[in-house]
C-alpha positions as a printed Julia matrix, in Angstrom:
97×3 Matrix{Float64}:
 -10.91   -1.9    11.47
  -9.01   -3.56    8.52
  -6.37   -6.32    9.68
  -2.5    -7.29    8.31
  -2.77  -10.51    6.98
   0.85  -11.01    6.35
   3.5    -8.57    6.11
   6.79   -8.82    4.47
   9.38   -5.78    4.66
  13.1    -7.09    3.86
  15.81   -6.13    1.48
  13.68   -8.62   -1.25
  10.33   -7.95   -0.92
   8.0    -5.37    0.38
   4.49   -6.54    0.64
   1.13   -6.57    2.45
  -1.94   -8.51    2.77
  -4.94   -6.73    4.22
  -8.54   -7.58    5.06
 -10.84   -4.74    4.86
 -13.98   -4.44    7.31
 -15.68   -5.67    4.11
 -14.43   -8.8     4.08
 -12.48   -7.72    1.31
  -8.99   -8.58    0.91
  -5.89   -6.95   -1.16
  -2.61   -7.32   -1.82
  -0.3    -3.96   -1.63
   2.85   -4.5    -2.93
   6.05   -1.84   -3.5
   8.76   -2.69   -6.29
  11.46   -0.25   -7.51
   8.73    1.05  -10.36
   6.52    2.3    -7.65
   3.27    0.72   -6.15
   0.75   -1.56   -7.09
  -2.88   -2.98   -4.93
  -4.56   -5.38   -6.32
  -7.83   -7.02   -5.52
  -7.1   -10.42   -3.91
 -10.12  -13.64   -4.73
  -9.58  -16.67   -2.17
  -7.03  -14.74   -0.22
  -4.42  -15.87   -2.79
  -5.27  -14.86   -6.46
  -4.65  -10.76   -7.84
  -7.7   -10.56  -10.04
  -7.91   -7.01  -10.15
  -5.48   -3.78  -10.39
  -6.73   -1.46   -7.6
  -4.47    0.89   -7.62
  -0.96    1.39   -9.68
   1.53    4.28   -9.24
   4.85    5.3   -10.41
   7.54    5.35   -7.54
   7.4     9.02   -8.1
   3.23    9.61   -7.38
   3.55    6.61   -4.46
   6.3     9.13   -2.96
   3.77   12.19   -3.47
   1.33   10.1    -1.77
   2.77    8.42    0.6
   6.23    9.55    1.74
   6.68   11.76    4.83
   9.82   14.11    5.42
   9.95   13.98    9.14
  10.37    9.85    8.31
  13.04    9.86    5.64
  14.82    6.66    5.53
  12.1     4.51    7.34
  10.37    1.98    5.0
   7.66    3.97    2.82
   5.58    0.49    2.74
   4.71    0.98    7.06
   3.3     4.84    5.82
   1.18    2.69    3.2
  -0.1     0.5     5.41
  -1.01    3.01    8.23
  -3.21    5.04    5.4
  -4.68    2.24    3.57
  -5.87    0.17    7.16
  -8.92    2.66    7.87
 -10.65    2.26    4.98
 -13.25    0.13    4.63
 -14.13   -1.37    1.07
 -11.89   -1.38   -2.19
 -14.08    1.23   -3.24
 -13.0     3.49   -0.86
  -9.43    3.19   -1.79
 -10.16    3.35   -5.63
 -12.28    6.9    -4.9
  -9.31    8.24   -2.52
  -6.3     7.23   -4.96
  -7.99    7.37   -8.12
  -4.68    7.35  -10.04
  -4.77    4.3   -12.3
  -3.05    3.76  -15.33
């Protein structure tokens, strides 16, 4: 299974690192404008946009009622760690402007 590289969830920023069972790492990281992964080269470098959603289709996504007030980028990370490749992600979230 995928791994958190580093995790930061404060009242500043709200990002993840992850490494994929492919070896693959990306960055996921929530702003006020919505949500953004991006491809990661050397662990450190975004050199491509994965994924990028308006705070309302990240909330579509990714926000769960029964949760409401708990930190929408935990619900991120629980549904992006089981996949596999960056392809995987691209094909399930496909919404990229």
């Amino acid at each position: 299974m995928s791994r958190i590289i580093r995790k930061k969830n404060d009242n500043r920023q709200m990002f993840c690192n992850i490494e994929l069972d492919s070896k693959e790492r990306i960055l996921i990281s929530v702003a006020q404008t919505g949500l953004k992964i991006f491809k990661m080269r050397f662990g450190t470098i975004p050199v491509k946009t994965v994924v990028d959603m308006s705070l309302e289709e990240m909330c579509d996504h990714f926000a769960d009622p029964e949760h409401y007030g708990e930190p929408i980028l935990d619900f991120i990370v629980d549904k992006i760690l089981p996949f596999k490749s960056i392809k995987e992600i691209m094909e399930t979230y496909p919404i990229n402007k």
